[in-house]
N, C-alpha and C positions, 0 to 999 in steps of 0.2 A: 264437768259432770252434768249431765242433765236430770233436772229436777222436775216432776211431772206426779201432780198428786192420784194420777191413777195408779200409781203405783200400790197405794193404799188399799186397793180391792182384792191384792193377793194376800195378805196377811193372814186371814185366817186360815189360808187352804196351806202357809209357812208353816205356821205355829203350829198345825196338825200333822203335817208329814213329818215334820222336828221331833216333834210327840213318838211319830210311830217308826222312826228311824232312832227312837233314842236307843233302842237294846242292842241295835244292829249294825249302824253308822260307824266308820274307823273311826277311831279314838287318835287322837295325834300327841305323841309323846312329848310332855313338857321337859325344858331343861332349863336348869339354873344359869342365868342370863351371868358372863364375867366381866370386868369391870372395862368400862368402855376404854379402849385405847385413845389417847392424846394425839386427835389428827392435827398433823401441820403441812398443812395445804393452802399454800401463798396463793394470793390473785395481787397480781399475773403469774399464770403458771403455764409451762413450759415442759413434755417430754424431749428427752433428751435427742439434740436431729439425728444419731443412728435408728431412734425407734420409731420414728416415722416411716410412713410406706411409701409416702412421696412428699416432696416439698408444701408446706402449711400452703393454704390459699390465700392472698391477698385480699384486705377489703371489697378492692376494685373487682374481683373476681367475684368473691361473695357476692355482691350486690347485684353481679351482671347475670345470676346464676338463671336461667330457666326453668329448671326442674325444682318446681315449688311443691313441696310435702305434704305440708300445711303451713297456715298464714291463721292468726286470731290475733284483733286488734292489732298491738305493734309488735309483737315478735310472729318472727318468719322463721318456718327450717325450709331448706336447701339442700340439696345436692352437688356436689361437686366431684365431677368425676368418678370415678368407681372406687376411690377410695374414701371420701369425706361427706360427712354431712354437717351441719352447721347451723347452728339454732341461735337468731339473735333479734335483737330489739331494745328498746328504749325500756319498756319495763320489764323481761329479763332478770331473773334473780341470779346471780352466780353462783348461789347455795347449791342449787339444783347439780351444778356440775362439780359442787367439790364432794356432792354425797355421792357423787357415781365413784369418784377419784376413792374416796371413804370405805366405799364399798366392795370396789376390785385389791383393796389393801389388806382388808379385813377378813372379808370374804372368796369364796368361790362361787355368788352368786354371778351367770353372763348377763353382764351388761357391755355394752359399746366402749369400747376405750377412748377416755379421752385425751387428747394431743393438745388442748389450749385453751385456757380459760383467760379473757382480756377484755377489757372495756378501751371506747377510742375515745377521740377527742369530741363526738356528739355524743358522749353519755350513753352511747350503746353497749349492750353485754354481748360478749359473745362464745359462746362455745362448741368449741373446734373437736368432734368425736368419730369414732369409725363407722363406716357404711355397712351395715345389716343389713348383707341381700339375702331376699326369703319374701315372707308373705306374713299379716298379722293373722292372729286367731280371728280378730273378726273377718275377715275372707276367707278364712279356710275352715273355721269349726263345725259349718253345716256338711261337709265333707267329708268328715271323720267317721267310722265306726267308732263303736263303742273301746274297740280293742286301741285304739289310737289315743282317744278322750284319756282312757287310764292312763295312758304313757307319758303326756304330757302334765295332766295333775299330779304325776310322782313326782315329776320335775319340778312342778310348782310347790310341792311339798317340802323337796329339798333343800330350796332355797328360803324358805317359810322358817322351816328351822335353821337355818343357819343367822338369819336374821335377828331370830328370836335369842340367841346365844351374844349377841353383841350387848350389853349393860347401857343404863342408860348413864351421860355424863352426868347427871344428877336435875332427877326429876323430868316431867314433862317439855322437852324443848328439841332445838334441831342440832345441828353442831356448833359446838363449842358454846354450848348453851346457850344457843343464841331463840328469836322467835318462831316458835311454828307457822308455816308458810299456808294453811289450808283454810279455804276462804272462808269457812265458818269462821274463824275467829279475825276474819280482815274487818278493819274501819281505816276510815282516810286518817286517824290520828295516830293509827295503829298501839292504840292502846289497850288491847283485847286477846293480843297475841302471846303472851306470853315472854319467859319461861317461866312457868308454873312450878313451885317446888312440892304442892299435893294435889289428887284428882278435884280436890274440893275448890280450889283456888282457878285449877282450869273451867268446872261447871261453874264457875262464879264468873269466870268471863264469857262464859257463853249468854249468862243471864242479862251483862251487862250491855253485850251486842242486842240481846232481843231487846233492852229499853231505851235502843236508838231509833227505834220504829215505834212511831203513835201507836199503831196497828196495834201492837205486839207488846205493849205496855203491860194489859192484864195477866198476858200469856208468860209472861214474865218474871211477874209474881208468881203464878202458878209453878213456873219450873222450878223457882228458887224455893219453894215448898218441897218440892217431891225427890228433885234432884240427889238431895242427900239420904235417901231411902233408898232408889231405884239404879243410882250411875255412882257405885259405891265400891272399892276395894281390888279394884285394875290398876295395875302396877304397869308404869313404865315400859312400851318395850320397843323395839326398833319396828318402824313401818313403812310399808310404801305410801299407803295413804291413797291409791289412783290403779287398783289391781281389775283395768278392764282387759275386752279381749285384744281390742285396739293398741295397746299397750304391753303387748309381748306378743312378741318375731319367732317365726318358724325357721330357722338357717334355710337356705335352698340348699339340698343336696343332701340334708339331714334332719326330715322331716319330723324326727323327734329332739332335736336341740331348743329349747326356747332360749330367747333373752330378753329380759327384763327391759323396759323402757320409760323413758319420762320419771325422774324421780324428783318431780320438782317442788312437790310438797311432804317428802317423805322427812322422818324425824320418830321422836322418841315419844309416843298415845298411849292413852290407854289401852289394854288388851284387847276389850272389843272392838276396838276401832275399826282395824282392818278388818272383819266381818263384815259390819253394818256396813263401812263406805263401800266395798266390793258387792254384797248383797242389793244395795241401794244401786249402784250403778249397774245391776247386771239389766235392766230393763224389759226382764220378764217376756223376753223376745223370742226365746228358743230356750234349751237346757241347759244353759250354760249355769244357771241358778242352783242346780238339783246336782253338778260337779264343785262347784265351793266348798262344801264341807268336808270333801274329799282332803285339801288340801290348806284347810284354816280353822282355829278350832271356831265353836259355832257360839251365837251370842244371841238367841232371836230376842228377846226380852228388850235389851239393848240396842238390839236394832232399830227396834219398833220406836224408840225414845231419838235414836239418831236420825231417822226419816223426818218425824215431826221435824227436826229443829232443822236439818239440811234444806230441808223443802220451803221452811222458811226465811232462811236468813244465810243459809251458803251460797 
């Protein structure tokens, strides 16, 4: 995600159209989240060779591949053929591809199916998923009519609540209660991360990440002051954690199909979470800002408290 404190200069012209869309803005219906089902999702994991579309790729192949996606630090996605893509590296979490596994079990949100989750003998991860040919929102949103933009935030609605229906396995965490993957709460001792069993205990580790930074000592103090006032009484609930436009696929051929992308820090946040992190990521670049609430319920309050702290220490 990119963090850019000009971000900060829209704020008030948020909190005022927030204001003036409050009587008028869709309202997004809550539902009683049921209790998280008991995923058992082995690594190494393996679908079954009928449900493959074609023979897995070989390392040797992965590696040879040319059709490079993207490349950050040490994980690389690839293409393979017209049927695979392949995302792997040295640091690579595998969580990422047991929450898609998690996800298509659970849910009816589209995501890419995944055919293999394995690490090799160099400590690499890797995850074997299907090829989404299409286009992301970010290349096609400026594109769209208005009539189009609706169709696709119904979509993204959809999935919104089906998300929101999944329980958490208890408390603030990812699967199997393991720790939240989202960089705000990373340090190299990874002692920051959780699983949190109340919000209080999550804002307590964020406090503790800001008093790893001299900088960010006072500031620190300060959050741990206000915190339990202002980021108070959000309940657990399923997230992506990374809802840019870059990050959901238009199908070719069915230009209103999306599918969801990248789940690699997704897990069980507070409820305004995915707000603020989508709000914060939209980059105030085009409208894509002024369609989120279409599709998420709305947190600006929360947000404003999530910028600060992303901007400095996610």
């Amino acid at each position: 995600m990119g963090r850019y404190w000009n971000q900060f200069r829209f704020l008030p012209s948020l909190f005022s159209s927030a204001v003036g869309r409050a009587g008028s803005c869709l309202r997004l219906r809550k539902h009683r989240p049921q209790s998280c089902p008991t995923p058992f999702i082995p690594v190494p994991y393996y679908v079954p060779t009928i449900a493959l579309p074609a023979p897995l790729p070989s390392i040797v192949e992965i590696e040879a591949s040319t059709e490079i996606l993207r490349e950050r630090s040490t994980v690389k996605v690839v293409a393979i053929g017209s049927h695979y893509v392949v995302k792997y590296g040295e640091t690579l979490n595998l969580e990422e591809g047991r929450m898609m596994v998690f996800i298509a079990q659970h849910t009816q949100i589209p995501v890419p199916r995944v055919y293999a989750l394995f690490r090799d003998g160099k400590d690499r991860s890797f995850i074997v998923m299907e090829r989404i040919h299409g286009q992301t929102l970010k290349e096609t949103w400026h594109t769209f009519t208005d009539h189009k933009k609706q169709l696709i935030v119904t979509q993204l609605r959809h999935c919104i609540r089906q998300l929101r229906k999944v329980g958490s396995p208890g408390g603030y965490c990812g699967l199997d209660q393991k720790p939240l993957l989202d960089d705000i709460f990373w340090t190299p001792e990874q002692d920051c991360n959780g699983p949190f069993d109340t919000e209080a205990d999550l804002n307590a580790a964020i406090v503790r990440k800001c008093r790893t930074s001299e900088a960010l000592k006072h500031k620190a103090e300060f959050y741990n002051l206000v915190f339990p006032e202002v980021l108070v009484g959000h309940q657990p609930v399923l997230t992506h954690g990374d809802i840019q436009k870059k990050n959901i696929m238009i199908r070719r051929g069915d230009e209103t199909q999306v599918v969801i992308l990248d789940w690699e820090v997704a897990g069980w946040y507070p409820t305004y979470w995915e707000y603020a992190s989508t709000i914060f990521a939209a980059w105030f670049e085009d409208d894509w800002y002024r369609w989120i609430p279409q599709f998420l319920e709305t947190f600006p309050n929360e947000y404003a408290w999530y910028a600060m702290v992303a901007q400095e220490i996610g």
